[in-house]
VEXDREN-2710 file (C-alpha; in Angstrom, 1 decimal):
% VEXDREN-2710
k/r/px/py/pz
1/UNK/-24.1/-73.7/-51.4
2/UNK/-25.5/-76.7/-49.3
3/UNK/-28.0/-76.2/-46.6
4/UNK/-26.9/-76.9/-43.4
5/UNK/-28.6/-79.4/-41.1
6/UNK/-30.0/-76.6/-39.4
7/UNK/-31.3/-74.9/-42.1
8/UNK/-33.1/-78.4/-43.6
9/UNK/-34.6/-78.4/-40.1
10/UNK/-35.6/-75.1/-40.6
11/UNK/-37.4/-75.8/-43.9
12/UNK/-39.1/-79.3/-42.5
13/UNK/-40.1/-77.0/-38.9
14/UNK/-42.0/-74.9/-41.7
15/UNK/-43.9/-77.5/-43.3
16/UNK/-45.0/-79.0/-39.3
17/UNK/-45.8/-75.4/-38.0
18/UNK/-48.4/-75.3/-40.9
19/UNK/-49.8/-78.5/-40.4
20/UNK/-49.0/-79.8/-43.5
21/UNK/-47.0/-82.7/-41.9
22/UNK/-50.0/-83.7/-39.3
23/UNK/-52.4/-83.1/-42.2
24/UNK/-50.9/-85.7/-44.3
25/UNK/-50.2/-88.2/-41.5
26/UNK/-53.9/-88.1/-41.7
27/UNK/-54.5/-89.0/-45.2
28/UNK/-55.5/-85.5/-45.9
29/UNK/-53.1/-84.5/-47.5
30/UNK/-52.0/-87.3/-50.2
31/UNK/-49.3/-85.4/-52.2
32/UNK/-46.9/-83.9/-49.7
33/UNK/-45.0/-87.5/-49.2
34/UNK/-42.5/-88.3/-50.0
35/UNK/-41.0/-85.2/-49.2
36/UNK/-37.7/-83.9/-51.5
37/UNK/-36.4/-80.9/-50.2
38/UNK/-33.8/-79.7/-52.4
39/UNK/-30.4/-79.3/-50.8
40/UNK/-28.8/-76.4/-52.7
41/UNK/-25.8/-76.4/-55.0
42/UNK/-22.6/-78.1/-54.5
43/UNK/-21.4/-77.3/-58.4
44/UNK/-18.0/-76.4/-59.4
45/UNK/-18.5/-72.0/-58.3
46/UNK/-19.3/-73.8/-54.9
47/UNK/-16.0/-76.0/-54.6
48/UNK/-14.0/-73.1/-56.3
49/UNK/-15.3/-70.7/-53.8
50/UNK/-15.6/-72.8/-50.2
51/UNK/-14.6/-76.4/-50.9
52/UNK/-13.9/-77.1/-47.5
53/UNK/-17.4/-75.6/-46.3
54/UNK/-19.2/-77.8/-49.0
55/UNK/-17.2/-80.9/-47.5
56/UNK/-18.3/-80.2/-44.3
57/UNK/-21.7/-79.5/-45.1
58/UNK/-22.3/-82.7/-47.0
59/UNK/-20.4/-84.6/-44.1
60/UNK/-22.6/-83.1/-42.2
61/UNK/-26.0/-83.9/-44.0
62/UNK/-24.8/-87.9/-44.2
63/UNK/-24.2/-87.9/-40.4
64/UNK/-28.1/-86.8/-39.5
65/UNK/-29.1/-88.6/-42.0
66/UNK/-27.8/-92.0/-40.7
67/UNK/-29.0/-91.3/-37.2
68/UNK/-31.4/-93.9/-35.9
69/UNK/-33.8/-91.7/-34.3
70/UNK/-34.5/-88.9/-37.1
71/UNK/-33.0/-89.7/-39.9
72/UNK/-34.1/-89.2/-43.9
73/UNK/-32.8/-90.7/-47.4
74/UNK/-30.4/-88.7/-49.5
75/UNK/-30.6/-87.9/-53.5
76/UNK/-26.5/-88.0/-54.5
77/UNK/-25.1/-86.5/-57.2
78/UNK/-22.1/-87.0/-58.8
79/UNK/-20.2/-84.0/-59.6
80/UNK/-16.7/-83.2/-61.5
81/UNK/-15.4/-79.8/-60.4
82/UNK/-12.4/-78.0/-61.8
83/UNK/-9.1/-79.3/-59.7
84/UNK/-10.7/-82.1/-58.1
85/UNK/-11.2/-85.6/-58.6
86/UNK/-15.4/-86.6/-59.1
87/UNK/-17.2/-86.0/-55.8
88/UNK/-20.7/-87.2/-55.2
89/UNK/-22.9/-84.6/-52.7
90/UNK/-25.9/-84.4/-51.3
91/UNK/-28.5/-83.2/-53.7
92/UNK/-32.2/-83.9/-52.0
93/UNK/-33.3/-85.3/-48.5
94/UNK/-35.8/-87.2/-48.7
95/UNK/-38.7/-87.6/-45.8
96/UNK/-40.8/-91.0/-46.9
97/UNK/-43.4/-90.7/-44.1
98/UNK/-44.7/-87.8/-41.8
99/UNK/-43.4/-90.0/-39.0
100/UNK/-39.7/-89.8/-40.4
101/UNK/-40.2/-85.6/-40.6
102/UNK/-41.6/-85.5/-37.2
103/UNK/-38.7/-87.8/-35.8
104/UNK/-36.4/-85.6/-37.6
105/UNK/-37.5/-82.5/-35.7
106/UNK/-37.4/-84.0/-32.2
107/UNK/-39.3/-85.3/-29.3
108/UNK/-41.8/-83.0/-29.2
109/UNK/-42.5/-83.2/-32.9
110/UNK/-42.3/-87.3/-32.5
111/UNK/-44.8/-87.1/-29.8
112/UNK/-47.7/-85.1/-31.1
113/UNK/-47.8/-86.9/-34.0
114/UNK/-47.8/-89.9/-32.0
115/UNK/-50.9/-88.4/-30.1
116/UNK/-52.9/-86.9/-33.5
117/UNK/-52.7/-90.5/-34.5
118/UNK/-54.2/-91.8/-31.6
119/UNK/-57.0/-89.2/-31.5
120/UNK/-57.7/-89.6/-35.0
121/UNK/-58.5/-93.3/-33.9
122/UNK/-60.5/-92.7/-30.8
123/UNK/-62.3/-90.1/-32.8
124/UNK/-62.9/-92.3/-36.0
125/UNK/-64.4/-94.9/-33.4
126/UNK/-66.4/-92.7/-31.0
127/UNK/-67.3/-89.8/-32.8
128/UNK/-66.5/-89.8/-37.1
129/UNK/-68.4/-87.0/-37.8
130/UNK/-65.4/-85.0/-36.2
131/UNK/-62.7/-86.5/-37.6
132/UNK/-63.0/-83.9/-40.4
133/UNK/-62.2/-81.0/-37.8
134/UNK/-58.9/-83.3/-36.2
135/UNK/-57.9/-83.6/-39.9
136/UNK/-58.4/-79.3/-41.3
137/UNK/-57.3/-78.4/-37.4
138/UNK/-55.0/-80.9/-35.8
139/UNK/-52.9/-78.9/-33.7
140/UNK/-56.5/-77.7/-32.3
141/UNK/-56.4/-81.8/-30.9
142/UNK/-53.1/-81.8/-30.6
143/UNK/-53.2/-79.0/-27.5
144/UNK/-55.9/-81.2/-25.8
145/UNK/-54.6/-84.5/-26.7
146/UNK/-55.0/-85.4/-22.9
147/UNK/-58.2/-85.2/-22.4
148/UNK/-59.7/-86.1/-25.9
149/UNK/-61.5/-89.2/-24.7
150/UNK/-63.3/-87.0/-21.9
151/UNK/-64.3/-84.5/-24.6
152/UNK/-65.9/-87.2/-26.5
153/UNK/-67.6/-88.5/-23.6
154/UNK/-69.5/-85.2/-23.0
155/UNK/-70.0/-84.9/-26.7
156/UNK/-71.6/-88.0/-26.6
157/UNK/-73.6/-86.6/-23.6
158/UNK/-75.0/-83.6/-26.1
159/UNK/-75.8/-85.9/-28.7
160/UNK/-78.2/-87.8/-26.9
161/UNK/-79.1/-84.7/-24.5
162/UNK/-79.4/-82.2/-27.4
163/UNK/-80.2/-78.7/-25.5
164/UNK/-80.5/-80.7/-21.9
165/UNK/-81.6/-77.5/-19.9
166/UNK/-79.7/-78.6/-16.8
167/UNK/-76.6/-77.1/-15.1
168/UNK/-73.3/-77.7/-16.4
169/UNK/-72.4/-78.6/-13.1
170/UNK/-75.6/-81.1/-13.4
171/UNK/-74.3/-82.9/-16.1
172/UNK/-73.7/-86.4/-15.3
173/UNK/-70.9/-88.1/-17.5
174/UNK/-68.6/-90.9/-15.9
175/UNK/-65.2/-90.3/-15.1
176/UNK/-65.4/-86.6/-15.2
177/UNK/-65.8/-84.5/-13.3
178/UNK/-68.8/-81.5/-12.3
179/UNK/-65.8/-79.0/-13.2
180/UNK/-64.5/-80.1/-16.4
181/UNK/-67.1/-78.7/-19.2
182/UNK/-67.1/-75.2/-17.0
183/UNK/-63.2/-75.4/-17.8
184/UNK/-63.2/-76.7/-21.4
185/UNK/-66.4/-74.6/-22.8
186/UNK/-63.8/-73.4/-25.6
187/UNK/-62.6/-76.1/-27.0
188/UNK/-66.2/-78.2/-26.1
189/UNK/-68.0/-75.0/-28.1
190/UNK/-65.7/-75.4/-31.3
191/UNK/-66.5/-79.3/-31.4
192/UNK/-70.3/-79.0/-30.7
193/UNK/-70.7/-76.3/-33.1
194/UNK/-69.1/-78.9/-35.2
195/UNK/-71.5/-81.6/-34.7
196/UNK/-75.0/-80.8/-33.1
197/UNK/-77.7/-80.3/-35.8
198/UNK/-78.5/-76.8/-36.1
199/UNK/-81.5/-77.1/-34.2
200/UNK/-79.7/-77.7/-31.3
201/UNK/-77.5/-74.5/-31.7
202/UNK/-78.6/-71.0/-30.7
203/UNK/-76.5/-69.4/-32.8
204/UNK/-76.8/-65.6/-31.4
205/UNK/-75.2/-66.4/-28.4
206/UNK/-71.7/-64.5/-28.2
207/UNK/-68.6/-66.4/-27.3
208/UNK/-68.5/-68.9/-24.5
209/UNK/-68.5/-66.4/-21.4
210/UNK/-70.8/-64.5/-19.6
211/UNK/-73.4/-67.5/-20.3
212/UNK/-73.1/-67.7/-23.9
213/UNK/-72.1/-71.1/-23.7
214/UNK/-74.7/-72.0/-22.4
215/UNK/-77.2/-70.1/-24.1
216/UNK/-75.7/-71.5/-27.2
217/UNK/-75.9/-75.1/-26.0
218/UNK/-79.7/-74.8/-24.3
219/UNK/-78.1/-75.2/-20.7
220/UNK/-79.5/-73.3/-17.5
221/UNK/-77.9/-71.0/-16.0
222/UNK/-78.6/-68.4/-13.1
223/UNK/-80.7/-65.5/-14.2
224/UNK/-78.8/-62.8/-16.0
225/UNK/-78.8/-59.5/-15.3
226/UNK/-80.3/-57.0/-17.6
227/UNK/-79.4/-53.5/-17.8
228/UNK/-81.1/-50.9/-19.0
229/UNK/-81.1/-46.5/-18.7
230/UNK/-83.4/-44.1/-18.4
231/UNK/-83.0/-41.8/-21.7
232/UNK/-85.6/-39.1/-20.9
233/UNK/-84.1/-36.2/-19.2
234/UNK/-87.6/-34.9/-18.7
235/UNK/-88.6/-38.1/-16.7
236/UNK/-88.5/-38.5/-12.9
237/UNK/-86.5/-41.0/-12.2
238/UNK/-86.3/-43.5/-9.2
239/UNK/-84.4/-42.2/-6.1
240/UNK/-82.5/-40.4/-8.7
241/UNK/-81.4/-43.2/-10.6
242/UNK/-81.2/-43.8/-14.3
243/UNK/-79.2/-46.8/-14.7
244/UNK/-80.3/-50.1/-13.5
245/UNK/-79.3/-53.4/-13.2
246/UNK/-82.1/-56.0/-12.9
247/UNK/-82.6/-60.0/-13.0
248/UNK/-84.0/-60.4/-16.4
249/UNK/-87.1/-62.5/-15.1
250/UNK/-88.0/-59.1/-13.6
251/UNK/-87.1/-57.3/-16.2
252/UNK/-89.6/-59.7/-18.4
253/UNK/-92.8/-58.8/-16.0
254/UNK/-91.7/-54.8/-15.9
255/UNK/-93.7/-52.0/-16.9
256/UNK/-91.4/-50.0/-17.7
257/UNK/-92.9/-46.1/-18.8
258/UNK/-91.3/-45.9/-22.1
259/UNK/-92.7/-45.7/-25.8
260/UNK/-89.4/-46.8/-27.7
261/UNK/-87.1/-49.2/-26.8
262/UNK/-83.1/-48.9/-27.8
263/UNK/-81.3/-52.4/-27.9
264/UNK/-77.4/-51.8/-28.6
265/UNK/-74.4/-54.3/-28.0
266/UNK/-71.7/-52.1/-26.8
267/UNK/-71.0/-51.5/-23.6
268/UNK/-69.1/-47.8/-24.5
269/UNK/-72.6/-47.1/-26.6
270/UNK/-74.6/-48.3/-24.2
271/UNK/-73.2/-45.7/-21.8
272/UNK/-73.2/-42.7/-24.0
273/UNK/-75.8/-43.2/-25.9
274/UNK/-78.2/-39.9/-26.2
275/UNK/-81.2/-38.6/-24.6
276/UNK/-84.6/-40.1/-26.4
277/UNK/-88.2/-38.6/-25.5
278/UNK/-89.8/-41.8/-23.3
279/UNK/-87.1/-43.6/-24.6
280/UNK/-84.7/-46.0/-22.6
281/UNK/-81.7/-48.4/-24.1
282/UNK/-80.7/-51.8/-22.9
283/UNK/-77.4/-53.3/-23.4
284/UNK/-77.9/-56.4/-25.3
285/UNK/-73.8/-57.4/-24.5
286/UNK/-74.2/-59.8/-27.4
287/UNK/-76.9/-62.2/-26.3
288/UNK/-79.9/-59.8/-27.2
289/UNK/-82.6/-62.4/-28.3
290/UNK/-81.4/-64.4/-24.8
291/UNK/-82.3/-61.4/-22.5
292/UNK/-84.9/-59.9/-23.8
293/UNK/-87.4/-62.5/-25.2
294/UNK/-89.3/-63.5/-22.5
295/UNK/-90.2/-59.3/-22.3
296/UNK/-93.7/-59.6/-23.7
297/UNK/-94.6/-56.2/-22.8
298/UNK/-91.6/-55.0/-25.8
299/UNK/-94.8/-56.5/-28.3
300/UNK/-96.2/-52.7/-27.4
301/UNK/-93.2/-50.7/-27.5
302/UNK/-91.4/-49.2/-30.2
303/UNK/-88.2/-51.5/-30.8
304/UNK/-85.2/-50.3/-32.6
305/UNK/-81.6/-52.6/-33.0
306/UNK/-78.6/-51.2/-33.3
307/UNK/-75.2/-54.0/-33.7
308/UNK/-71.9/-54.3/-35.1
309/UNK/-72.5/-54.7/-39.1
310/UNK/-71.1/-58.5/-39.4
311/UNK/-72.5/-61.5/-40.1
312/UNK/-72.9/-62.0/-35.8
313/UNK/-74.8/-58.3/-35.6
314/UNK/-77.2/-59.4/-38.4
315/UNK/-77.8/-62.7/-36.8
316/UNK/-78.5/-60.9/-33.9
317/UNK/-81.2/-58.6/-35.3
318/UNK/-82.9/-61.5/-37.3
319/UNK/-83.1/-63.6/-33.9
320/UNK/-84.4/-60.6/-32.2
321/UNK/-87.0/-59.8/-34.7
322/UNK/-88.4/-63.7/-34.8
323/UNK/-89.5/-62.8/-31.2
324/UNK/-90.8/-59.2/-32.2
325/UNK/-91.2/-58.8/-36.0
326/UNK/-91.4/-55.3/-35.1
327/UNK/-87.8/-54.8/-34.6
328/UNK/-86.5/-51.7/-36.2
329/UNK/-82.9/-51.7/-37.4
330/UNK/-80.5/-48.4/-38.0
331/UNK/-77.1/-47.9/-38.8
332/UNK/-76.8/-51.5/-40.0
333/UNK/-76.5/-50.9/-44.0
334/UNK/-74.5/-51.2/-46.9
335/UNK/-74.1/-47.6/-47.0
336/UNK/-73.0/-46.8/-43.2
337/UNK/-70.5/-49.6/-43.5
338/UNK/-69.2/-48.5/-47.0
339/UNK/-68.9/-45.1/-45.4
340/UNK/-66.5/-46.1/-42.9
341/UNK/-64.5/-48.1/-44.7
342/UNK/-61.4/-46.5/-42.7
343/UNK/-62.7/-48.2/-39.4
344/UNK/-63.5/-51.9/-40.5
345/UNK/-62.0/-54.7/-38.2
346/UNK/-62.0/-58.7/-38.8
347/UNK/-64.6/-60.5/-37.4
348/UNK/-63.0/-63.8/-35.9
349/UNK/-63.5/-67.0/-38.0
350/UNK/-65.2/-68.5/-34.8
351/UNK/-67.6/-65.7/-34.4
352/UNK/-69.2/-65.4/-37.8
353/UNK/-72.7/-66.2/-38.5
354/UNK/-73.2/-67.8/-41.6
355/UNK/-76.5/-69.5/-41.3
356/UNK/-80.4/-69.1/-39.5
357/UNK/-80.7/-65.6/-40.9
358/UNK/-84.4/-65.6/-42.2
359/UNK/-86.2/-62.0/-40.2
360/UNK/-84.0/-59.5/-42.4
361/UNK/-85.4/-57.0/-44.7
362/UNK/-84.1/-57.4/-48.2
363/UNK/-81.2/-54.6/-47.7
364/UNK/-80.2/-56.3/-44.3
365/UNK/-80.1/-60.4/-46.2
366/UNK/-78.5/-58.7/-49.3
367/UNK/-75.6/-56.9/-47.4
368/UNK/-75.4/-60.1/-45.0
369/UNK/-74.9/-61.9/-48.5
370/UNK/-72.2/-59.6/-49.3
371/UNK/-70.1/-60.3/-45.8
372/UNK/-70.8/-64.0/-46.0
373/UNK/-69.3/-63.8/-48.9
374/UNK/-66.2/-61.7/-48.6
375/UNK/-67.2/-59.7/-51.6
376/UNK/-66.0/-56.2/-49.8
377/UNK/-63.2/-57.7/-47.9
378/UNK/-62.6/-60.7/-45.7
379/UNK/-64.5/-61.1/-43.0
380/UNK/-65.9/-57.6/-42.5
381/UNK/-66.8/-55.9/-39.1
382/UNK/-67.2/-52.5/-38.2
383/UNK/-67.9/-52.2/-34.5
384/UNK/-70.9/-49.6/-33.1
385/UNK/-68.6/-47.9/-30.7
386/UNK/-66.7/-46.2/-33.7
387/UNK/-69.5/-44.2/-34.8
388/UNK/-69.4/-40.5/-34.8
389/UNK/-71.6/-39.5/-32.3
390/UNK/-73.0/-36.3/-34.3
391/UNK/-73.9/-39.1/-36.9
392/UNK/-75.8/-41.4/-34.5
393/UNK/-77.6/-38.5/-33.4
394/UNK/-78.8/-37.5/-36.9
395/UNK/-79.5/-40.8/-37.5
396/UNK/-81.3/-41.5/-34.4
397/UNK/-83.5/-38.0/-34.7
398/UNK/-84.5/-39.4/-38.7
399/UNK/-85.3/-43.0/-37.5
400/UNK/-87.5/-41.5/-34.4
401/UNK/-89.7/-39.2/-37.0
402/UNK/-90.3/-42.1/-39.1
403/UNK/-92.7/-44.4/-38.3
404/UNK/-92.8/-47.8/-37.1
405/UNK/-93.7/-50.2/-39.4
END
């Protein structure tokens, strides 16, 4: 039977919503146009069966197909069915441009790809070296199609400023305003994670909240707060106290009486985590290396890491250990991760950490080859706070006989 009109809109909606459409509009995709979609069978079981409905159908197809706004070409055939006189149907539509698909969708449709093209432009002009990102994500430009030009405008900013070490509120671009890179540090992360020179990227920062936008981009920002607990129960502690909260630049000049220090991500582990002679733990909350390496008193402690296995926890570790080589790791191996296979998540595309990784022992660089590249599964993680705590504390009691290298 003939598709309907709706169903041909259904199969042209397909090919936008995966971006082929806006892909080839910008010439990365050469083979999609012209587009044939094949119309379905209008043969003799068809005119036996519904002759009428095949009739209307094809009346149907020529009508949209004529339209001035939205139309397409039409493939006839000419067919002889049993009973009837030759009738020539509707056999392929044909799409010549993405602008004629787009049009045939609607507005909406007929307006972004409107806009992609015009970003494209600005972009080829103002900043080419993304114009590979608009073309493999374009409805990524397409949702912020109105402010585009401002986004390159403070691009521009970071490629002359690389790492500018002032506020973001300090940033001086004309025509925007002190607000508008606090309110677009997504999108501004994914395109200057595109572009800077990996120099200019600290690439253990977490996400873009919390200060890891800045952190990532070399930005000031208020002094964080480090927290940190007392893990001794045998240890006096302040007014009764064994969980604090401190600026880190005090945190950095401490003396803090403890022989082994206990750096973990989660905020769950951090929390629970079990009692260790002289020992305390700090929540690293993903931006470790940020926190703690201005500490120079950690130099004469005992320092052991404990992450997420993925390609952002092992980042993490080797960042952390180019400030103190003596960084232990535990529970971040080939054989704790195979071992919970059960528990794995997906580390987010955005998230992973695929390059900078040069403090990791040959076990940790091996298995972070192995994630890199997807040769257990696709974009492994298994988070901290899914460990069995009877196994962390075997594992913790064997790493705190051995000793530090």
């Amino acid at each position: 039977m003939l598709l309907s009109v709706s169903e041909l809109r259904d199969k042209v909606a397909t090919s936008w919503r995966s971006g082929r459409i806006a892909k080839a509009a910008l010439g990365a995709m050469d083979d999609l146009f012209p587009l044939e979609i094949n119309l379905g069978s209008a043969g003799r079981k068809a005119f036996d069966t519904a002759p009428q409905k095949v009739i209307e159908h094809a009346q149907a197809l020529k009508k949209a197909a004529t339209r001035k706004e939205g139309g397409f070409l039409i493939k006839w055939l000419t067919i002889r069915p049993s009973g009837w006189q030759s009738q020539t149907v509707p056999r392929y539509a044909v799409f010549t441009t993405p602008q004629m698909a787009a049009a045939f969708l609607g507005a909406t449709e007929r307006t972004h790809l409107r806009q992609l093209l015009s970003i494209a432009e600005m972009t080829a002009s103002q900043a080419p070296e993304l114009l590979p990102l608009v073309q493999s994500k374009p409805f990524i430009a397409i949702k912020h199609a109105a402010k585009w030009g401002c986004l390159l405008d403070v691009v521009r900013y970071f490629r002359e400023n690389p790492r500018p070490g002032v506020a973001t509120r300090e940033i001086a671009v004309p025509g925007i305003d002190t607000k508008f890179i606090e309110k677009n540090k997504k999108i501004l992360d994914v395109l200057l994670s595109w572009v800077m020179p990996e120099e200019a990227l600290d690439r253990s920062a977490s996400g873009v909240i919390g200060g890891g936008f800045e952190q990532r981009h070399g930005l000031a920002t208020s002094d964080p707060l480090i927290r940190f607990r007392l893990l001794d129960p045998d240890e006096d502690k302040p007014f009764g106290i064994g969980d604090f909260s401190v600026p880190s630049g005090d945190f950095h000049t401490a003396e803090i009486p403890c022989d082994v220090v206990i750096v973990c991500e989660n905020k769950r582990t951090f929390e629970t985590f079990p009692a260790v002679e002289r020992g305390i733990v700090v929540w690293g909350q993903g931006r470790a290396v940020a926190l703690l390496r201005g500490a120079a008193w950690l130099r004469g402690r005992r320092v052991i890491y404990w992450g997420d296995i993925d390609t952002h926890g092992l980042s993490i570790l080797s960042h952390l250990r180019s400030h103190f080589p003596h960084t232990e790791s535990m529970l971040m191996d080939q054989e704790t991760l195979l071992a919970h296979r059960h528990l794995w998540a997906k580390e987010l595309d955005c998230e992973r950490c695929l390059t900078g990784q040069t403090h990791l022992t040959d076990p940790e660089a091996e298995l972070l080859c192995l994630l890199i590249n997807n040769e257990l599964g696709t974009n492994i993680r298994f988070e901290q706070e899914w460990m069995n705590p009877a196994l962390l504390q075997q594992a913790l009691a064997e790493r705190l006989l051995q000793n530090s290298d």
